[in-house]
SELO-773630 format. One record per residue (C-alpha): residue number from 1; residue in one letter; z, x, y. Coordinates in steps of 0.5 Angstrom, whole numbers, plus 500, padded with zeros to 3 digits. Each point is the difference from the previous one (the first is absolute). Layout:
N
<site i="NUM" aa="a" c3="Z" c1="X" c2="Y"/>
...
// end
This chain:
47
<site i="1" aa="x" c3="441" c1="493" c2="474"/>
<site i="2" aa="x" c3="500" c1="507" c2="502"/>
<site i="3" aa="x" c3="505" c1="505" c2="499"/>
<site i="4" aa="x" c3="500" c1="502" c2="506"/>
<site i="5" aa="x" c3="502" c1="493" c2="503"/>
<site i="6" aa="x" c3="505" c1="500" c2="495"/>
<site i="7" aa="x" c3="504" c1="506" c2="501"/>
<site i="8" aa="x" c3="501" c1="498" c2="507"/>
<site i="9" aa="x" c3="502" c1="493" c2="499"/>
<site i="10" aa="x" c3="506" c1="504" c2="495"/>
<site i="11" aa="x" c3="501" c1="505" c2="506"/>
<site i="12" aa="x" c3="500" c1="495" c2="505"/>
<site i="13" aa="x" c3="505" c1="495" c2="497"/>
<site i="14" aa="x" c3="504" c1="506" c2="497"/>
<site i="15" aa="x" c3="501" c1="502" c2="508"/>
<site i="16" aa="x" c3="501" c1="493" c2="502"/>
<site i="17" aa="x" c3="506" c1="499" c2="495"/>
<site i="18" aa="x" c3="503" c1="507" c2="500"/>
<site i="19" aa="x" c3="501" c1="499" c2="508"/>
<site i="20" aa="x" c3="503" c1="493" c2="499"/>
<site i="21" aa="x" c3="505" c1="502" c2="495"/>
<site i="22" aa="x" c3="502" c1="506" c2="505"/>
<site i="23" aa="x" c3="501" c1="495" c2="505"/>
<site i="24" aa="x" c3="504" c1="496" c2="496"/>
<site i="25" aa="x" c3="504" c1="506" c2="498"/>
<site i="26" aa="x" c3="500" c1="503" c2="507"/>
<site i="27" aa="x" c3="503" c1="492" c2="503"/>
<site i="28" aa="x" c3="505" c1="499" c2="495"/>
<site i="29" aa="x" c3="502" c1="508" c2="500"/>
<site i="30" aa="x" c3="502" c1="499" c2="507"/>
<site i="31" aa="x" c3="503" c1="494" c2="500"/>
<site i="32" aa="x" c3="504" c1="503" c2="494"/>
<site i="33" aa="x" c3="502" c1="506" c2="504"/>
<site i="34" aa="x" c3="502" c1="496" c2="506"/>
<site i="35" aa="x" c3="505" c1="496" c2="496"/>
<site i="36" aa="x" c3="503" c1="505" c2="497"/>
<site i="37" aa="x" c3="502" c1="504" c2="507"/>
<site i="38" aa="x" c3="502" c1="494" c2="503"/>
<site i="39" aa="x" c3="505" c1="499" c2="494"/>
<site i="40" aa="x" c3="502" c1="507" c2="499"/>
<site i="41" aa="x" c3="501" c1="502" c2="507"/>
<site i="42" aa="x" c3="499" c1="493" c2="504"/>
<site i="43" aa="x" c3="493" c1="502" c2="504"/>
<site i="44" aa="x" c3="496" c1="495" c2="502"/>
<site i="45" aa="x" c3="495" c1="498" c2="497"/>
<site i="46" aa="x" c3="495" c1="500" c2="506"/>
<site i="47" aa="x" c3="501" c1="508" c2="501"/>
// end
């Protein structure tokens, strides 16, 4: 195989699973941080 093919199939996975590990963390974060405020200060959870 070229190894031009070969690097853009390493940058493009490297891309496609670092945006979806940020998606992960940023779901998760968020919902984390709701939670926290609804138990601290007694928000809502749809603020």
């Amino acid at each position: 195989m070229n190894i031009g093919v070969l690097i853009l199939i390493i940058v493009g996975g490297a891309a496609g699973g670092l945006s979806t590990f940020y998606l992960l963390v940023s779901l998760f974060g968020t919902l984390g941080f709701k939670i926290f405020r609804k138990v601290k200060y007694g928000t809502s959870l749809f603020n």
